[in-house]
C-alpha positions, 0 to 999 in steps of 0.5 A: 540220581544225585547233585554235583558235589564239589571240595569243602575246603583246599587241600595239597600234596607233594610227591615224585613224578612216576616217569619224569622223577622230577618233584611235584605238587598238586593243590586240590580247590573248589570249584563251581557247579558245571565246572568240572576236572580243570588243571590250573597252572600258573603263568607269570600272574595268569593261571591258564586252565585246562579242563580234563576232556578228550579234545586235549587228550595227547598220545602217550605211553603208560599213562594218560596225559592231557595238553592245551593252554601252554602246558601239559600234564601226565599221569593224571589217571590215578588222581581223576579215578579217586575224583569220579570214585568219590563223585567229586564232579568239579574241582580245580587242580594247581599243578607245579609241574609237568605230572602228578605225583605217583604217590605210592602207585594206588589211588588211595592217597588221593581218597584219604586227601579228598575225604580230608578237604571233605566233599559238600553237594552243589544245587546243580543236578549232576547228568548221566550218560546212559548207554542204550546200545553196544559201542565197541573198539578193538586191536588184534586181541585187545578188546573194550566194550560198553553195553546197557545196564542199569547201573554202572558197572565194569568187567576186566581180564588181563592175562600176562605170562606170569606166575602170580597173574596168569589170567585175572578177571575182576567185576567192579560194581561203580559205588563210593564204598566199592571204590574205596574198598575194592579199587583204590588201593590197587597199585600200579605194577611193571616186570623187572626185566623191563626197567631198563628199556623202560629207562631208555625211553624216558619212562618209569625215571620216578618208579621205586619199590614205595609206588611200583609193584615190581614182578621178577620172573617168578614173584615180586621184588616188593617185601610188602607183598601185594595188597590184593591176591588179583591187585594187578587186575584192580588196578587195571579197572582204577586206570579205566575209571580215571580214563573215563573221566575224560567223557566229562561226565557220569556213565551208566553202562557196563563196560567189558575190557580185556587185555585193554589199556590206556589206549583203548580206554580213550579211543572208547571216549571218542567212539561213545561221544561219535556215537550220540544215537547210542546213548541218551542223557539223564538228569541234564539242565539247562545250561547257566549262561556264562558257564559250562562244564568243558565237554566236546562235540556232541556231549557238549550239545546235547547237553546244551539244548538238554530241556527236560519236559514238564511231563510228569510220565517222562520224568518218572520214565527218566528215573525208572530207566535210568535205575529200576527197569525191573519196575517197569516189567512188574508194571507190565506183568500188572496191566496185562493182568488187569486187561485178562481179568477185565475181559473173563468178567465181560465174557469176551474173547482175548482179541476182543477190543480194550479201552484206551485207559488200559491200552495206554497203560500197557504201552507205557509199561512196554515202552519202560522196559523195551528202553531199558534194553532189558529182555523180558524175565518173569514177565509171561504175556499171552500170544496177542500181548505179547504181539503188541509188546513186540510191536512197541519194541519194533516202534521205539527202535523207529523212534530213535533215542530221544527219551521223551518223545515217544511219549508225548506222541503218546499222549496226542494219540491217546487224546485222539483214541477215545473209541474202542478199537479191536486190539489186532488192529492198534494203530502203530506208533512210530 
């Protein structure tokens, strides 16, 4: 978990729009803690802003555009891919015309602008978005999915009938340095025999050899050679990340991708933020008056009325589901030892009565790795544990989602469990 991080200082660029042709520049400002990505652009002596969310999120082809307050913008992936790269969380945008520039087709430029300005952290928690079940979209053979995990992470196949690309798959572990190592050079890429239809529909006007991978029909026009033996696939996760950006905040899931596109990124977006029972926020604060990062529907709420309980159990739950649930089957492996080896030094049968210390604690260890949608491992419990774990499990799916709650049941029912009880006859928690 991490603080929300801004520019230490205003930076601009200049380039050519990648389908428009038409010159443009973007200056890149600080901005305060829960702003977010906003577009600004000036009107007369107004500057209308337009915040980076699916809500202005507009259909268009081979790029991402957004549209509201009198203007719009497109092509907009790259530079929100290299942001969320860096963990850059708030940022204004001063836009001089309708596209940012392509630069040279990668989000590489952008990288070395930002670490130029410099990125300084805020004293506002940046919230995460954790997946706790699988949400899906699909077209014919195009695919994307999220799916828990621990940390975020993404899978992506492509397959052309191509020579050089056939079928690429890449797998993209989400850090600052693998982003700058891995992705961010990744240019952007079209077939040559496309350009003129292309044309024809008022695309790619702006697309050279200096920003466009271009493949003929058995290798590519580019005298500079690819940057990556599988750089079409790397710039396919490149476009995903900066797609995302329009979720308003950090994920933790792993999301799968195949054959998919800008389309299928955005429609992702809408069904995770349709889909609040499938996901859970972490490290959220109360929202400052007369401030709010420019989320929509759900996001937007629960993060409003997000209030993290002082509990000092839940937060602890919070940090282990949201980065270490293996901890939490270590944590279960070790007090299902010590409820065995209480009972041989008592000289009592396995389905003999436990106290309410050790029960407690082998639920709480139960509950940790159940959450974290993480199977059991290494963890081998004898049949009657192994009963009860199941029984959590079966529990916390009554629950729902909320990541505090079951807890504090927990603990009015634990206050109110001081006798002993048999352990086949554990009152259920749901």
């Amino acid at each position: 978990m991490r603080n929300q991080q801004t520019l230490a200082s205003t930076i601009t660029c200049s380039g050519v729009g990648l389908h428009s042709g038409q010159s443009a520049s973007i200056t890149l400002r600080p901005a305060p803690p829960d702003t977010g990505v906003v577009f600004v652009n000036r009107q007369g002596d107004v500057d209308a802003h337009l915040p980076v969310s699916i809500e202005h999120r507009i259909p268009t082809e081979l790029c991402t555009a957004i549209s509201g307050s009198g203007f719009q913008v497109q092509t907009i992936e790259h530079l929100l891919a290299a942001l969320a790269g860096l963990h850059v969380d708030n940022v204004f945008i001063d836009v001089t015309a309708s596209e940012v520039p392509v630069m040279d087709g990668s989000a590489a430029p952008f990288v070395r602008l930002i670490q130029a300005a410099g990125i300084v952290p805020q004293n506002r928690k940046q919230p995460f978005l954790k997946i706790m079940a699988p949400i899906e979209v699909t077209e014919g053979s195009k695919q994307v999915r999220i799916e828990p995990s621990p940390t975020p992470r993404v899978t992506y196949s492509i397959h052309y009938e191509h020579p050089l690309i056939k079928t690429q798959t890449y797998e993209h572990d989400c850090s600052v340095s693998a982003f700058e190592s891995e992705i961010a050079e990744a240019r952007t890429f079209g077939f040559l025999q496309e350009v003129q239809a292309l044309w024809a529909r008022g695309l790619g006007k702006g697309g050279t050899l200096d920003n466009t991978v271009v493949l003929s029909g058995d290798g590519i026009v580019n005298d500079s050679g690819l940057r990556f033996d599988n750089e079409f696939v790397r710039h396919k996760i490149l476009d995903l990340i900066g797609d995302l950006s329009l979720l308003g905040m950090s994920f933790i899931g792993h999301i799968i991708a195949n054959r998919s596109g800008h389309a299928l990124h955005t429609r992702l977006v809408q069904q995770i933020l349709k889909q609040p029972e499938k996901w859970v926020l972490l490290n959220a604060e109360p929202m400052v008056e007369g401030r709010g990062r420019p989320l929509i529907g759900h996001a937007s709420t629960r993060l409003l009325h997000f209030r993290p309980r002082p509990n000092s159990k839940a937060l602890l739950t919070d940090f282990w589901i949201g980065f270490f649930p293996e901890w939490g089957e270590s944590y279960l492996c070790l007090s299902a030892k010590r409820m065995m080896v209480r009972r041989r030094q008592a000289d009592l049968p396995p389905t003999h009565h436990i106290n309410s210390g050790d029960y407690f604690f082998f639920f709480f260890a139960a509950f940790l790795v159940a959450k974290s949608l993480t199977p059991l491992r290494s963890c081998k419990l004898e049949p009657t544990l192994h009963s009860f774990y199941q029984h959590v499990v079966d529990s916390l799916k009554r629950v729902g989602t909320d990541l505090f709650e079951p807890l504090v049941t927990l603990e009015r029912r634990r206050n109110r469990c001081q006798r002993r009880l048999p352990f086949d006859h554990q009152p259920a928690f749901d």
